[in-house]
N, C-alpha and C positions, 0 to 999 in steps of 0.2 A: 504494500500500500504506500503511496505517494502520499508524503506530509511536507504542505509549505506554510513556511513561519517568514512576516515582516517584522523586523524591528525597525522603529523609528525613534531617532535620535532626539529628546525634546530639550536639551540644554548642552551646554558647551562651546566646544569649538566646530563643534560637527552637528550642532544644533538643527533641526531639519532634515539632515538627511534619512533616507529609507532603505534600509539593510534587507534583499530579499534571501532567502534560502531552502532549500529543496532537498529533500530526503534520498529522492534517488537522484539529483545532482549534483550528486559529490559532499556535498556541504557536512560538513559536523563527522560524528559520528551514530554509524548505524549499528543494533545490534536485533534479537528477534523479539528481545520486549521491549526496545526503546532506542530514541534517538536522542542524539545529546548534540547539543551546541558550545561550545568558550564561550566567555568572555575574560577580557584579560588587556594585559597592556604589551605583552608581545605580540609579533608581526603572526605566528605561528595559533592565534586564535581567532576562532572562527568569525566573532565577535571585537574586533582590533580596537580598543581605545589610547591609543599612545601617547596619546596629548594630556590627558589626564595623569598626573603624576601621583595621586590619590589612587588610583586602578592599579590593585596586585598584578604582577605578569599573568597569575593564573588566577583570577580572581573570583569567577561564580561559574554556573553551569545553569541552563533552561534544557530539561528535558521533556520530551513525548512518553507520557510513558502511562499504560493502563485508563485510553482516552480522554489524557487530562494535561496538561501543561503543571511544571514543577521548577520550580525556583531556589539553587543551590548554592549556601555560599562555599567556597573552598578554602574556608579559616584563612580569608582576607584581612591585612595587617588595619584595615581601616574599614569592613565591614558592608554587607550590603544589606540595604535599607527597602522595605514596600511601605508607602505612602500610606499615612494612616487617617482613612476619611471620616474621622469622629472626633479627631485631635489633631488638626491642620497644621497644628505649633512641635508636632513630636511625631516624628517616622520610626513606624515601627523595626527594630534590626531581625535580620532572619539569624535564624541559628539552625543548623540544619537543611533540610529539604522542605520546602513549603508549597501549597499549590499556589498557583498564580493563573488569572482569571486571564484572558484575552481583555487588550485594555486598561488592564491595572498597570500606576506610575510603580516603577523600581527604580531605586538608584545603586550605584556600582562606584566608587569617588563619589565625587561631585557631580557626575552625568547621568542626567535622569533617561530614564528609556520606557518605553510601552512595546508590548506584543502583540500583534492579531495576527489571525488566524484569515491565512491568505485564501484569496477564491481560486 
């Protein structure tokens, strides 16, 4: 089964741009329960934020996995954050593998990102 994911860039220096990626095109990683994507501040993730100096080299993971999107941090020196819409003033930090909705803000550093769920 073909699984495409859009990230779109909503702050920084790459603010606006539209990250596409494709399950059977190459992109990430595939396996038979799940697919996985980087993020990171090396060249070598799927996911590249380099300009961000706040961004671990290997900083979080968005997998596919059990018909749901999941949100991973990788014991990032500075954490990754889902926007917490009950308390606009305090983002919530993830710990672990968390679900993440199509749409929901994350941030990774300082750059905030959203996913959907591509047509």
């Amino acid at each position: 089964m073909e699984i495409k994911l859009d990230v779109m860039v909503m702050s920084g220096v790459e603010d606006g741009s539209l990250l596409k990626y494709n399950s059977s095109g190459g992109d990430g990683q595939t396996s038979p329960q799940k697919w996985t994507l980087t993020i990171g501040r090396r060249d070598d993730n799927d996911v590249c934020l380099r300009n961000d100096t706040y961004v671990s080299r290997q900083h979080a993971k968005i997998h596919w996995q059990e018909q749901a999107w999941w949100l991973e941090d990788c014991d990032s020196t500075n954490g990754t954050f889902i926007e917490n819409v009950e308390n606009s003033f305090e983002d919530t930090r993830v710990h672990g593998t968390i679900p993440l909705k199509s749409g929901q803000l994350f941030r990774v550093g300082r750059t905030w990102l959203r996913i959907e769920a591509a047509e």
